[in-house]
mmCIF file of the N, C-alpha and C atoms, coordinates in Angstrom:
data_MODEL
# 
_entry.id   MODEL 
# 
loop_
_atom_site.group_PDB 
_atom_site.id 
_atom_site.type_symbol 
_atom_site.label_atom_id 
_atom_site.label_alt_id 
_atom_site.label_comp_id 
_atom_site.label_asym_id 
_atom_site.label_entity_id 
_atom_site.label_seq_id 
_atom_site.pdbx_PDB_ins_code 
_atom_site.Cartn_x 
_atom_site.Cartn_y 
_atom_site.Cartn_z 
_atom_site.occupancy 
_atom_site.B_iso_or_equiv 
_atom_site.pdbx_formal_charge 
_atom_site.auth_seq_id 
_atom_site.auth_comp_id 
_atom_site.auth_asym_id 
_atom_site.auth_atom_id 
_atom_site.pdbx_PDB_model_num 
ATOM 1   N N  . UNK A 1 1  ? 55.676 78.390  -16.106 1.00 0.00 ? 1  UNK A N  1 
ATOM 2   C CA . UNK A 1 1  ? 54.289 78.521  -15.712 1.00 0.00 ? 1  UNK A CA 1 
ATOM 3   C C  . UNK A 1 1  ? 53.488 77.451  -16.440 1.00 0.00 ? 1  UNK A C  1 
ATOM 4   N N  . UNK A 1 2  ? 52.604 77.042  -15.882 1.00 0.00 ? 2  UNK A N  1 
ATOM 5   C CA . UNK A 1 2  ? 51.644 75.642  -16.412 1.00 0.00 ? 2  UNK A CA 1 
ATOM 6   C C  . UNK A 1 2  ? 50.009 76.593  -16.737 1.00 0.00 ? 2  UNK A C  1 
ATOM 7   N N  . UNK A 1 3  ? 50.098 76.370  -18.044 1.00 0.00 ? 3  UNK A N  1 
ATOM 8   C CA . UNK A 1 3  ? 48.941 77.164  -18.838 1.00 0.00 ? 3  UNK A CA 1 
ATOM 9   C C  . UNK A 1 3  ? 47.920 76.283  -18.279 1.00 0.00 ? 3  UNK A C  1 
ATOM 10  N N  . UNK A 1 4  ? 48.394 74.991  -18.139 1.00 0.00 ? 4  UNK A N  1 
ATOM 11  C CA . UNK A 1 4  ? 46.680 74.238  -17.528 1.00 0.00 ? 4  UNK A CA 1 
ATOM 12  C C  . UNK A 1 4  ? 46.163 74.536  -16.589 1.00 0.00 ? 4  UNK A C  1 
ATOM 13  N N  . UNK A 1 5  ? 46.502 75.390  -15.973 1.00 0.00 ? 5  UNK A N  1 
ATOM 14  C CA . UNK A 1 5  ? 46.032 76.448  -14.787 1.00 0.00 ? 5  UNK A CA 1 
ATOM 15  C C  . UNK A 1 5  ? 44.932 77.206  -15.011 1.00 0.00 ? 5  UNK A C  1 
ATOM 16  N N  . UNK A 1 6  ? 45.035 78.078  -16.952 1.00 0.00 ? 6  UNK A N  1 
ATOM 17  C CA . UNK A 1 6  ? 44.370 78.506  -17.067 1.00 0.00 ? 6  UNK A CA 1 
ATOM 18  C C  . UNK A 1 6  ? 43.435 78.375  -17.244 1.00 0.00 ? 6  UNK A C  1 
ATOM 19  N N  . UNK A 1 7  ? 41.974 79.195  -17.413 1.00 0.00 ? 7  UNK A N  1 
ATOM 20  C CA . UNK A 1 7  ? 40.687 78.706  -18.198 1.00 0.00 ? 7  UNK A CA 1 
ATOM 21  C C  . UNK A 1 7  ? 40.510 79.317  -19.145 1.00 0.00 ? 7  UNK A C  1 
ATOM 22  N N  . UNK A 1 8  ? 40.757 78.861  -20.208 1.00 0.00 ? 8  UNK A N  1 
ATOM 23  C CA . UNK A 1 8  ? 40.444 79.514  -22.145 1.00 0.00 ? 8  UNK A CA 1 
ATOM 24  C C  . UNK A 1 8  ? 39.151 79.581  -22.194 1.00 0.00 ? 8  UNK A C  1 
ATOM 25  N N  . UNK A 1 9  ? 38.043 79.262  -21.278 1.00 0.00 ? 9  UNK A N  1 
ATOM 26  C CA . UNK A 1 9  ? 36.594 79.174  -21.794 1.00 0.00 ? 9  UNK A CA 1 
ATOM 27  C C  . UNK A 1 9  ? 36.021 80.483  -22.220 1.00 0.00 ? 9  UNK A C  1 
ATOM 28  N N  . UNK A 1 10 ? 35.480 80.775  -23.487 1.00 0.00 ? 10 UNK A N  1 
ATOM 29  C CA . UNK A 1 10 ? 34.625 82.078  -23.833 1.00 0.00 ? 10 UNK A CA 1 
ATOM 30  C C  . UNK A 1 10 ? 33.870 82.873  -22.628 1.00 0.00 ? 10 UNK A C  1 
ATOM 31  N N  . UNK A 1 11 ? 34.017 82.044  -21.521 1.00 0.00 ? 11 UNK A N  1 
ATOM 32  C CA . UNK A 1 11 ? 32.914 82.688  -20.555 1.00 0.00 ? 11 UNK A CA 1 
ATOM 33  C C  . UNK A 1 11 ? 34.285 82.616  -19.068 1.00 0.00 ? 11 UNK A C  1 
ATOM 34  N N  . UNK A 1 12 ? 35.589 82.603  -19.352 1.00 0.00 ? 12 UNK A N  1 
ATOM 35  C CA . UNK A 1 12 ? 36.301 83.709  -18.532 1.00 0.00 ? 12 UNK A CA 1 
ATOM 36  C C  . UNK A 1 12 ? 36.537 84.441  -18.790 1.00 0.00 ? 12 UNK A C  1 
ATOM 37  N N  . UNK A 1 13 ? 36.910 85.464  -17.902 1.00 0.00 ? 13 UNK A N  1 
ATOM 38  C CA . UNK A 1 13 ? 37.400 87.169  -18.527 1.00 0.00 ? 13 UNK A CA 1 
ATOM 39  C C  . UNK A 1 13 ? 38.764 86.405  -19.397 1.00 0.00 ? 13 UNK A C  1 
ATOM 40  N N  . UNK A 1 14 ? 39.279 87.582  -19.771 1.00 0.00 ? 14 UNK A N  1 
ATOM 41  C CA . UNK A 1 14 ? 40.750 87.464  -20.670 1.00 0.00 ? 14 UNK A CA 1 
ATOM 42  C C  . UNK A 1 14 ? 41.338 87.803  -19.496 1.00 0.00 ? 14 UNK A C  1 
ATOM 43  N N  . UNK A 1 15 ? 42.742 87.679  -19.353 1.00 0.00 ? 15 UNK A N  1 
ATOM 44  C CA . UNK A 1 15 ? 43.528 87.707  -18.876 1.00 0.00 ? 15 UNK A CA 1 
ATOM 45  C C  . UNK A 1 15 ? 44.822 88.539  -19.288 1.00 0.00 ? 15 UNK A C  1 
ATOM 46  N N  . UNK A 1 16 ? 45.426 89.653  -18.837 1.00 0.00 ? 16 UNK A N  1 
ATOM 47  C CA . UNK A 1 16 ? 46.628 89.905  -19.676 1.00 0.00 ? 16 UNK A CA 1 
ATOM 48  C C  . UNK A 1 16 ? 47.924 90.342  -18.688 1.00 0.00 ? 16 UNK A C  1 
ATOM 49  N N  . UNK A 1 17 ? 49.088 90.271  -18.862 1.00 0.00 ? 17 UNK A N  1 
ATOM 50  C CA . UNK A 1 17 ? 50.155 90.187  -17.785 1.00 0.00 ? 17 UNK A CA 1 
ATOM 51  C C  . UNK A 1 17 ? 51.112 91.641  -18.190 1.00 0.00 ? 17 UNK A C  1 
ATOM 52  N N  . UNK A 1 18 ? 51.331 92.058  -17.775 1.00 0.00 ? 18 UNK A N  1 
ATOM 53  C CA . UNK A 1 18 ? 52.606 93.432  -17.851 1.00 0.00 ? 18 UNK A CA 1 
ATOM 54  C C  . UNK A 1 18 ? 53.978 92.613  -17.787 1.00 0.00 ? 18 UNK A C  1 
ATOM 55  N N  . UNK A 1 19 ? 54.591 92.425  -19.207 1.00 0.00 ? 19 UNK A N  1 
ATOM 56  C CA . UNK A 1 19 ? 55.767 92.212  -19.677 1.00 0.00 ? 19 UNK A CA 1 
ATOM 57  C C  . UNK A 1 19 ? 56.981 92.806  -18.946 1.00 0.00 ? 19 UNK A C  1 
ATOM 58  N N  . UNK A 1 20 ? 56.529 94.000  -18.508 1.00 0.00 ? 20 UNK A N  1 
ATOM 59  C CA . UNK A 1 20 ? 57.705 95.150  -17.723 1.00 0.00 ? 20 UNK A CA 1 
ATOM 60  C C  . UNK A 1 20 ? 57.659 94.577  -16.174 1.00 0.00 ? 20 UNK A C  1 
ATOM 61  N N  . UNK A 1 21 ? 57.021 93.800  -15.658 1.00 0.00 ? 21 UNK A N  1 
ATOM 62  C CA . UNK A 1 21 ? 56.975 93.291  -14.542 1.00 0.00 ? 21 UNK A CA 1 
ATOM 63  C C  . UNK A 1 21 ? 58.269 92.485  -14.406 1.00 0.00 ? 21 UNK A C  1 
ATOM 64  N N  . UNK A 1 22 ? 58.961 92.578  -12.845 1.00 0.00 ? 22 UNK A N  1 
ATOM 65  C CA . UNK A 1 22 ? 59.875 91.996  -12.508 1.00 0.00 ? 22 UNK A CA 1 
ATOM 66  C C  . UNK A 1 22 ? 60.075 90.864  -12.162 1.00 0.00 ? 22 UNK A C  1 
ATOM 67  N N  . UNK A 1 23 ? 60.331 89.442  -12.215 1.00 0.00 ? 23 UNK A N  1 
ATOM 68  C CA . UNK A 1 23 ? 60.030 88.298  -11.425 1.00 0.00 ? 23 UNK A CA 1 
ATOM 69  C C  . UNK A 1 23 ? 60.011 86.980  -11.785 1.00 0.00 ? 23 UNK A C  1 
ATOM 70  N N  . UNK A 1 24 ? 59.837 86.050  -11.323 1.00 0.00 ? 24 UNK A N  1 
ATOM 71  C CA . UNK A 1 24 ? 60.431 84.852  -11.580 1.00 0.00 ? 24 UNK A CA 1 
ATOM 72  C C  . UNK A 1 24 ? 59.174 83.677  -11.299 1.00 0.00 ? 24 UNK A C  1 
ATOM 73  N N  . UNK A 1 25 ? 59.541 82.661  -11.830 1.00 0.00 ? 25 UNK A N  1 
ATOM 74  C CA . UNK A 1 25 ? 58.793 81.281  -11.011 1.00 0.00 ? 25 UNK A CA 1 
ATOM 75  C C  . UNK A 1 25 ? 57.456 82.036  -11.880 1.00 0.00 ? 25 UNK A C  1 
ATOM 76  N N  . UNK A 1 26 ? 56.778 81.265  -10.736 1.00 0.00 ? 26 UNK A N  1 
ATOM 77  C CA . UNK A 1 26 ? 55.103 80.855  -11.033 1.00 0.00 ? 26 UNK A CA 1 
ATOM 78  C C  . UNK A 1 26 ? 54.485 82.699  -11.294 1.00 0.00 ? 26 UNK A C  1 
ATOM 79  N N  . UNK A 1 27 ? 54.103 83.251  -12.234 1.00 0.00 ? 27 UNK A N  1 
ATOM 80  C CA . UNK A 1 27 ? 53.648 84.382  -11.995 1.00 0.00 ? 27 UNK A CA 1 
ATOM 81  C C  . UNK A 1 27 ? 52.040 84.553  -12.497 1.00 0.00 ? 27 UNK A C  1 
ATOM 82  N N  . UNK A 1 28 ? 51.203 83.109  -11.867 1.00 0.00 ? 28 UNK A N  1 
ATOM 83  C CA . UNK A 1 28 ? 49.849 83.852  -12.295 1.00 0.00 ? 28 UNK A CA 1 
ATOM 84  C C  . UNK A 1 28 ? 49.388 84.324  -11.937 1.00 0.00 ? 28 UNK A C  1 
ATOM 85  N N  . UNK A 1 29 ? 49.685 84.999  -10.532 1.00 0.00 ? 29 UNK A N  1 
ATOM 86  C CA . UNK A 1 29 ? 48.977 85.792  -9.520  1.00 0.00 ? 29 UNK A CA 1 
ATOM 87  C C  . UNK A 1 29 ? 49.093 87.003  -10.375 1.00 0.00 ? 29 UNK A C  1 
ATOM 88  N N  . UNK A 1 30 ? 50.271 87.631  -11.497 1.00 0.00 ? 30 UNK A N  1 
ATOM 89  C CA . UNK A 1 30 ? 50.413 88.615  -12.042 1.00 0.00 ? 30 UNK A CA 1 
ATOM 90  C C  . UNK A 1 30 ? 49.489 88.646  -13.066 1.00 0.00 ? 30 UNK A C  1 
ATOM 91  N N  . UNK A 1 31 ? 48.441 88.023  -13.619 1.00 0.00 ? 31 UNK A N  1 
ATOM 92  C CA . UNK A 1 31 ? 47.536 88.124  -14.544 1.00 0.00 ? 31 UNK A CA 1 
ATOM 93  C C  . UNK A 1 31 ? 46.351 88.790  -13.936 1.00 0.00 ? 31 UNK A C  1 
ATOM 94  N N  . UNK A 1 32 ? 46.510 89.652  -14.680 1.00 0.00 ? 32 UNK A N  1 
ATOM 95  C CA . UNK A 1 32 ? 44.681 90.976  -14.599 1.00 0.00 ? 32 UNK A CA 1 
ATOM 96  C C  . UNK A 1 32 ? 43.681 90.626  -15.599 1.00 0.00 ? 32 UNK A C  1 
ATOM 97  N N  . UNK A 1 33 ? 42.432 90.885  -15.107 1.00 0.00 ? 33 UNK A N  1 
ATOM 98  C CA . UNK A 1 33 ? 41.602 90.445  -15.939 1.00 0.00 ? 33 UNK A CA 1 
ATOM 99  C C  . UNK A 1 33 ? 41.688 91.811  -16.928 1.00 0.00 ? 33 UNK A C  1 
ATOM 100 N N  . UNK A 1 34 ? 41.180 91.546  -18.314 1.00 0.00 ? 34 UNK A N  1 
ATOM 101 C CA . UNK A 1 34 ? 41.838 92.235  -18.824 1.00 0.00 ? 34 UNK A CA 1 
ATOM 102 C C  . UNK A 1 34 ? 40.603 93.821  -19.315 1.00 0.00 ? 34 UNK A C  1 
ATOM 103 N N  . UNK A 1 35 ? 40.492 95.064  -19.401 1.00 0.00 ? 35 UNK A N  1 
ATOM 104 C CA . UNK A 1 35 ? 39.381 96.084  -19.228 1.00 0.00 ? 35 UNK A CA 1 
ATOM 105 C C  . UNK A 1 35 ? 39.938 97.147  -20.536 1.00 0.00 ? 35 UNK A C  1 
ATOM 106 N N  . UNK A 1 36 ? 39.551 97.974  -20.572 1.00 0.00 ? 36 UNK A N  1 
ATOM 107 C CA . UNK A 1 36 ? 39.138 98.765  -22.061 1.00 0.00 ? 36 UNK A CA 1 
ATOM 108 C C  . UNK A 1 36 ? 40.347 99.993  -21.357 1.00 0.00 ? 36 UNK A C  1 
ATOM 109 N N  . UNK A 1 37 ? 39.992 100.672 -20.390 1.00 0.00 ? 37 UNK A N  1 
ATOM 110 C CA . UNK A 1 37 ? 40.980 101.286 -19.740 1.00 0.00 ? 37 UNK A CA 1 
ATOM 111 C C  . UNK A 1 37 ? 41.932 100.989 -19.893 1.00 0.00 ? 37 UNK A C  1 
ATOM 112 N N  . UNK A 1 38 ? 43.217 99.892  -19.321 1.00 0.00 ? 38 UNK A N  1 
ATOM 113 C CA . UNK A 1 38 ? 43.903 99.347  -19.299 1.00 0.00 ? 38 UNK A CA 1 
ATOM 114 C C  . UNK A 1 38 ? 44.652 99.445  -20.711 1.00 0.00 ? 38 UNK A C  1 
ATOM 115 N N  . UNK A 1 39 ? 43.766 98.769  -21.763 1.00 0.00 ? 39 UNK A N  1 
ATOM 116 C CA . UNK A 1 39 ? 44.044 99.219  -22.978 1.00 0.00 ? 39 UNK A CA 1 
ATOM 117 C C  . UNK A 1 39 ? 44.488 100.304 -23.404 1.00 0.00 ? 39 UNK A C  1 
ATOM 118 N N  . UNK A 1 40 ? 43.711 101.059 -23.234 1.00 0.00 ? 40 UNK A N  1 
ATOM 119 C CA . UNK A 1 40 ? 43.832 103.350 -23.393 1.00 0.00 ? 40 UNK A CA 1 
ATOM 120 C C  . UNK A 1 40 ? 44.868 102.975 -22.774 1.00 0.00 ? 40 UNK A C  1 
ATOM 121 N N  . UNK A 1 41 ? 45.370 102.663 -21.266 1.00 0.00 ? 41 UNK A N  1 
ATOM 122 C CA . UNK A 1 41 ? 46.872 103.295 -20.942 1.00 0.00 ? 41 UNK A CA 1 
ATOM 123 C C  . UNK A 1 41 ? 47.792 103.281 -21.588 1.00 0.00 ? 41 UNK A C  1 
ATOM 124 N N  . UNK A 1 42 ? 47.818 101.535 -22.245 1.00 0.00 ? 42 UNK A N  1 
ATOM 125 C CA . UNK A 1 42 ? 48.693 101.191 -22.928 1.00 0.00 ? 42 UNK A CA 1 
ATOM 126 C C  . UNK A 1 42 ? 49.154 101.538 -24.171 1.00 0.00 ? 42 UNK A C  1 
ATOM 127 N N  . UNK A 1 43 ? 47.746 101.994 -24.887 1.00 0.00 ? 43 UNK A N  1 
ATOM 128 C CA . UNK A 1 43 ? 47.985 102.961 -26.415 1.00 0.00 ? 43 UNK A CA 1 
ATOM 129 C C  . UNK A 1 43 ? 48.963 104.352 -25.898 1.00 0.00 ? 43 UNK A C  1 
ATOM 130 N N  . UNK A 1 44 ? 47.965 104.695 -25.018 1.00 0.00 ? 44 UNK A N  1 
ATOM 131 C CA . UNK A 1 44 ? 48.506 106.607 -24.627 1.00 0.00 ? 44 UNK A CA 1 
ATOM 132 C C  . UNK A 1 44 ? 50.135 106.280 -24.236 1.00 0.00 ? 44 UNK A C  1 
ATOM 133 N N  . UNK A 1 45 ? 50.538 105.678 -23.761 1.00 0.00 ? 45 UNK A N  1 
ATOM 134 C CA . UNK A 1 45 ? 51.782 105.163 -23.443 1.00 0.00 ? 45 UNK A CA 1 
ATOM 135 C C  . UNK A 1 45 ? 52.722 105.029 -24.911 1.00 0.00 ? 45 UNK A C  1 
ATOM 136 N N  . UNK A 1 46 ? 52.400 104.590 -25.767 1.00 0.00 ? 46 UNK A N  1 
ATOM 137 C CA . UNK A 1 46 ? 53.096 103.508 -26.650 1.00 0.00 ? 46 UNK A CA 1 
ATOM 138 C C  . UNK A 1 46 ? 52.716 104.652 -27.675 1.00 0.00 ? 46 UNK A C  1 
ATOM 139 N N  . UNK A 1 47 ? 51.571 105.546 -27.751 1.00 0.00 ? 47 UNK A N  1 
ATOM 140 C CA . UNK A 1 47 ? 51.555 105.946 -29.112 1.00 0.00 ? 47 UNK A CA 1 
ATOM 141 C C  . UNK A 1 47 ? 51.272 107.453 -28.768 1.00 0.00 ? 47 UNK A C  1 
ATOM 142 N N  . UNK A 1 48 ? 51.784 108.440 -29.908 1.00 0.00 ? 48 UNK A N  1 
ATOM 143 C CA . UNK A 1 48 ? 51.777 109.915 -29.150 1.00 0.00 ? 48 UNK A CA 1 
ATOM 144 C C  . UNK A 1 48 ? 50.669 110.362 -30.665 1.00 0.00 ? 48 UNK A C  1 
ATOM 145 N N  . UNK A 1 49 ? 49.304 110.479 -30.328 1.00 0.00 ? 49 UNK A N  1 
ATOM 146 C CA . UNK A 1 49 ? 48.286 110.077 -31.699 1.00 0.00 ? 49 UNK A CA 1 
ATOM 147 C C  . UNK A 1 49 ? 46.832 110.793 -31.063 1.00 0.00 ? 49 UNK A C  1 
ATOM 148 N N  . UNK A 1 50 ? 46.058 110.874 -31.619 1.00 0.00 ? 50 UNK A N  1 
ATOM 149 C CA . UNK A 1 50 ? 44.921 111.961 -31.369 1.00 0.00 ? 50 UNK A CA 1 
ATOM 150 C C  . UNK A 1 50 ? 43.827 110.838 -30.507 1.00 0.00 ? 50 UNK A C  1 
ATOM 151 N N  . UNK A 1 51 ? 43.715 111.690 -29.337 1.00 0.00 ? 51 UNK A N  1 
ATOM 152 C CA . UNK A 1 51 ? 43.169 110.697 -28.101 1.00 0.00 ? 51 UNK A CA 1 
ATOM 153 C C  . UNK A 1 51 ? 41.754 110.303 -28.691 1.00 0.00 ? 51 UNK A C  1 
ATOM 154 N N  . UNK A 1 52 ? 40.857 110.344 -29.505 1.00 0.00 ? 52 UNK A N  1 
ATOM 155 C CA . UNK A 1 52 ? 39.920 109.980 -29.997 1.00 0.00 ? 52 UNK A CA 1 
ATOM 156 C C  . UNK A 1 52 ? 40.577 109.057 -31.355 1.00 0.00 ? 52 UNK A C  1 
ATOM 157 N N  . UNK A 1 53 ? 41.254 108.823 -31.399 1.00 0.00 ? 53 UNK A N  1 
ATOM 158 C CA . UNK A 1 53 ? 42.044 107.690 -31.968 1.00 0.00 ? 53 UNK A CA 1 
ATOM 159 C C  . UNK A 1 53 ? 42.588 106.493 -31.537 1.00 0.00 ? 53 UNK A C  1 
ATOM 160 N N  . UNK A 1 54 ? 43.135 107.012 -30.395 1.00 0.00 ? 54 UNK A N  1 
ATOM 161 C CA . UNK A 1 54 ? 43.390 105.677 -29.024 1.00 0.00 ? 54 UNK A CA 1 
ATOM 162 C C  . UNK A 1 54 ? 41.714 105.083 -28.541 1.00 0.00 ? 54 UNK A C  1 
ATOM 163 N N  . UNK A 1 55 ? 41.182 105.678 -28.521 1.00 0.00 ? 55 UNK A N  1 
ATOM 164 C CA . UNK A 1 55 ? 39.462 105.553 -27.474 1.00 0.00 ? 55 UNK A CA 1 
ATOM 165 C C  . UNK A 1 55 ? 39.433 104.462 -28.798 1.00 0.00 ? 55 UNK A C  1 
ATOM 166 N N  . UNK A 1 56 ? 39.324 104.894 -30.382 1.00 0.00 ? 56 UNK A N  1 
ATOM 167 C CA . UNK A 1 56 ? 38.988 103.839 -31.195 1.00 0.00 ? 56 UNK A CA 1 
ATOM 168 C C  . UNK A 1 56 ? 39.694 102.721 -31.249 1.00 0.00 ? 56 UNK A C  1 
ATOM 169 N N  . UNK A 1 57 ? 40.952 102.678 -31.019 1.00 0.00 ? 57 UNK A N  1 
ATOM 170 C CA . UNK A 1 57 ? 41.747 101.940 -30.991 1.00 0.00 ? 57 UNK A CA 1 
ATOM 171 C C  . UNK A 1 57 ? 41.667 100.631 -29.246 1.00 0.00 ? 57 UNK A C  1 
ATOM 172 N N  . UNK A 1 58 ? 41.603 101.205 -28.658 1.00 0.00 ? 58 UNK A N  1 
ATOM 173 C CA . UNK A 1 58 ? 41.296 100.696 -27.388 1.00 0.00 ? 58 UNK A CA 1 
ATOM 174 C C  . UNK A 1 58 ? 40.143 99.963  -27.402 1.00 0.00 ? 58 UNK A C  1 
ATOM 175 N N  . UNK A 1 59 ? 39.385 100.186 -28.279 1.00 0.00 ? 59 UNK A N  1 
ATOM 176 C CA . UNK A 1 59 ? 37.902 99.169  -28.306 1.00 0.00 ? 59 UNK A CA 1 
ATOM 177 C C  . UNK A 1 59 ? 38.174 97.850  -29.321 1.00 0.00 ? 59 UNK A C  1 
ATOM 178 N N  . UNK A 1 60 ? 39.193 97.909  -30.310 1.00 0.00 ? 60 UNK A N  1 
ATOM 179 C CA . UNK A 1 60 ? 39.293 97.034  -30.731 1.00 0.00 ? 60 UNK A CA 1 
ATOM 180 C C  . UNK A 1 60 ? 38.631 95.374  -30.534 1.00 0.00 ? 60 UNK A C  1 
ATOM 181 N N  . UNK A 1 61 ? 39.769 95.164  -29.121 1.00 0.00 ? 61 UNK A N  1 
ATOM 182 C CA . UNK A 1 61 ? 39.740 93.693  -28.787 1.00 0.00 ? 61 UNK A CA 1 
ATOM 183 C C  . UNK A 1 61 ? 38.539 93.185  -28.119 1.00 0.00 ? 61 UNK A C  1 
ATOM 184 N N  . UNK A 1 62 ? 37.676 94.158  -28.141 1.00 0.00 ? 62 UNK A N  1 
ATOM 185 C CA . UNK A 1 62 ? 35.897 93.761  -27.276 1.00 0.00 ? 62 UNK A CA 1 
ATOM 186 C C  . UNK A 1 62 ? 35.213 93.515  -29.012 1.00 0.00 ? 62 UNK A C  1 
ATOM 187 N N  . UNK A 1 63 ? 35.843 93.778  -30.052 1.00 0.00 ? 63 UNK A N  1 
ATOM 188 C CA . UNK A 1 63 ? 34.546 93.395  -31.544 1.00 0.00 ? 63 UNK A CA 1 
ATOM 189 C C  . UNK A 1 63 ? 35.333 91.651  -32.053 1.00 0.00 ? 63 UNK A C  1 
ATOM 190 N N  . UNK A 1 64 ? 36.791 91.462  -30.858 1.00 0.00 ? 64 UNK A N  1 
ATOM 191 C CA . UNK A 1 64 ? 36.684 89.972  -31.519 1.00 0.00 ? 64 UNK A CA 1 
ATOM 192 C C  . UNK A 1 64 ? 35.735 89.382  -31.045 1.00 0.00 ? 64 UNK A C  1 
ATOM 193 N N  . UNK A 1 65 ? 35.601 87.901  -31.683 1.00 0.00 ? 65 UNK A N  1 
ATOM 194 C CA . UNK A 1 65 ? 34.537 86.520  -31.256 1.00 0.00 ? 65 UNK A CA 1 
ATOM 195 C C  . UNK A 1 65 ? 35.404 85.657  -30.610 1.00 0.00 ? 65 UNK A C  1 
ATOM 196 N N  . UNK A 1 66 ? 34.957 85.123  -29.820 1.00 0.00 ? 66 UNK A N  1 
ATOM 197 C CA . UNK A 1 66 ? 35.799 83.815  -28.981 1.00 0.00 ? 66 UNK A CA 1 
ATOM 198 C C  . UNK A 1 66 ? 34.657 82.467  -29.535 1.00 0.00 ? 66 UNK A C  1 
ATOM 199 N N  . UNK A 1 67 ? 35.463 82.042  -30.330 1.00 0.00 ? 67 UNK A N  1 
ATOM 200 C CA . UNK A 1 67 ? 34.474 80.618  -30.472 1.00 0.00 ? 67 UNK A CA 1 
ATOM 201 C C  . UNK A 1 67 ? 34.897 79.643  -29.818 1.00 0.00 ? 67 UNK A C  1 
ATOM 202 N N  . UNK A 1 68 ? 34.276 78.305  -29.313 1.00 0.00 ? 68 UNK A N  1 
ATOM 203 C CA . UNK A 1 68 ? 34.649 77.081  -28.451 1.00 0.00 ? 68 UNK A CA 1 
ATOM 204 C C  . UNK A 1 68 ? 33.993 76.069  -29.387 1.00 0.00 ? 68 UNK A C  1 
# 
């Protein structure tokens, strides 16, 4: 896959891909923009932990900074 495809700019969404996905070649059509939900699935999935713990945990990656 050719990352120069992508756009790193602070002012695109993020992007994130499901590893468990099947497939080959070019897969950027498989990139989701990336949402807070999405996140929660992936904690509730991965971690068996007090659901007001995941909700904190799931907000994490919205208090980083993207600098350019």
């Amino acid at each position: 896959m050719d990352l120069h495809s992508f756009n790193f700019s602070c002012q695109s969404p993020v992007k994130v891909l499901d590893m468990n996905l099947d497939g080959s070649g070019d897969m950027k059509d498989n990139f989701l923009d990336y949402t807070r939900k999405m996140n929660l699935d992936l904690l509730r999935h991965s971690y068996n932990t007090l659901d007001n713990l995941l909700e904190r945990m799931s907000k994490y990656p919205e208090r980083t900074r993207c600098d350019e």
